[in-house]
Structure formats: C-alpha cells, structure tokens
C-alpha positions in Angstrom: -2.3 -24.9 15.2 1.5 -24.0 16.0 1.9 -22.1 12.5 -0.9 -20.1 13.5 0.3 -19.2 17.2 3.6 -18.4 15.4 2.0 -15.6 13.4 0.0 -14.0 15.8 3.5 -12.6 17.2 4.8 -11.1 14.0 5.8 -7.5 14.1 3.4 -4.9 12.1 5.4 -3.4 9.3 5.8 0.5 10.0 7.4 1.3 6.6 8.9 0.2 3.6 11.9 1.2 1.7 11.0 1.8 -2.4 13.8 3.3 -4.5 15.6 4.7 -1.3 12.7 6.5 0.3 11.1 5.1 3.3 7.1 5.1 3.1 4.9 4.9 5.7 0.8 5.0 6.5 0.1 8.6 4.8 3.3 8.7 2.5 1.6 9.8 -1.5 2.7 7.1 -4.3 2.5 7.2 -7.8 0.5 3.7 -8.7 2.2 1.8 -11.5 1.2 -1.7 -11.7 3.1 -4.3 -13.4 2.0 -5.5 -16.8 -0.1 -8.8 -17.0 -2.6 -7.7 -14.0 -6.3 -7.2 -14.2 -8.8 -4.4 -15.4 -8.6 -2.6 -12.2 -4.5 -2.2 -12.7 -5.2 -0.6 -15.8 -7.6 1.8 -14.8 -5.4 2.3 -11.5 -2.5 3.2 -13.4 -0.4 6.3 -13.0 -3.1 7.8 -10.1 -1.8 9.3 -7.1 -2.4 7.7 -3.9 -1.9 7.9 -0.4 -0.5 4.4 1.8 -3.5 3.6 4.0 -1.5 0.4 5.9 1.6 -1.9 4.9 0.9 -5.7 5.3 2.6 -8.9 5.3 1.3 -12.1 4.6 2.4 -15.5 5.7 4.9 -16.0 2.9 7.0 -12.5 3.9 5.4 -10.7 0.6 4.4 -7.0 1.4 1.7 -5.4 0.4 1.1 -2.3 0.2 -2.8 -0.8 1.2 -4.1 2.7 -1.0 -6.8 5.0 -1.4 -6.7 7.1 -4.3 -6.3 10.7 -3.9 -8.9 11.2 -5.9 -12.0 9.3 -4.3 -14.5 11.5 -2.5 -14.8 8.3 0.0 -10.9 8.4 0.7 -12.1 8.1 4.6 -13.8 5.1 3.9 -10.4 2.9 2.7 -9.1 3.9 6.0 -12.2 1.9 7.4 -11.7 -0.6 5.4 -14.7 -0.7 3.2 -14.3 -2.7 -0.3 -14.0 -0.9 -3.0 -11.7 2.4 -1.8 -8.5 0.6 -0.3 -6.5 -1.6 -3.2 -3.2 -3.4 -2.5 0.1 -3.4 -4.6 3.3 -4.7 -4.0 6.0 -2.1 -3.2 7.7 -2.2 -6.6 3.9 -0.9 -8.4 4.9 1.8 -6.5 6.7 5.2 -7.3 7.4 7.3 -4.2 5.8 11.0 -4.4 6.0 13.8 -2.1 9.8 13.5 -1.2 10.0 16.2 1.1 7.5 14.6 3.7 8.0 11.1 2.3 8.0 9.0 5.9 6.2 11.2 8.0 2.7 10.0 9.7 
C-alpha cells in the first residue's frame, strides 16, 4: 500500500526535452520508432503527429502520448479512445514545428 500512496504525489510531466527542443501537449513530432517494434511501428513510421499528454510510469520511463495529424478522429485521442492516441518513448521522436515547438 505505501508504494502506491507514494505515487499518487508524483508531479505530472509538462514537457520533455528531445534533441534540445522542449515539447509539450500540442508540440508536432515526426514519429520514428526504433527498429525491432511491432506492425503498428511500422505503419506509424515517419507520420506527423501532434503530443496529446507526456506520462511517467512507476519505473521513471516517459512516454510520450500522439494522435496522428492525419486521423479524421484526432479529437477522439484527446479523449482517450483506443485506437487514435499511441505512446512512444521520447527518442521515437523527431521534434517538428520549431518555431512554436513548446507552446500549448
């Protein structure tokens, strides 16, 4: 029970620092998943994106929550619905849109 109770007081990540630029909820990525990952990395590959939420589990890794610029039912990754919000780490990630890279 005490792990738990620890976690429920962790600090929300805001951003995330990839290749020098700080990303935040709304930033645009570039997706480019590591080799070795599954069907839906492939077919994810090089698509623009835009960072819906940034997560971190219990072991510190950080995750990084998308919808694809692309899909008609963007709004529904933003609600959370399976199947239009994927997660990559933030090294699957090239950072886009420099200019308003950061800003909500």
């Amino acid at each position: 029970m005490d792990f738990f109770r620890e976690q429920e007081g962790r600090p929300t990540l805001e951003s995330v620092v990839v290749e020098g630029v700080e990303l935040r909820k709304g930033s645009k990525v570039l997706l480019w998943p590591r080799s070795g990952g599954d069907i839906m990395d492939i077919a994810l590959a090089g698509k623009a994106a835009f960072i819906e939420d940034i997560e971190q589990d219990y072991e510190d890794r950080i995750y990084i929550a998308v919808t694809l610029e692309e899909d008609p039912g963007r709004d529904l990754g933003g609600d959370r619905i399976l199947g239009h919000r994927f997660f990559f780490s933030p090294e699957e990630v090239v950072p886009l849109d420099l200019e308003h890279a950061g800003e909500s």
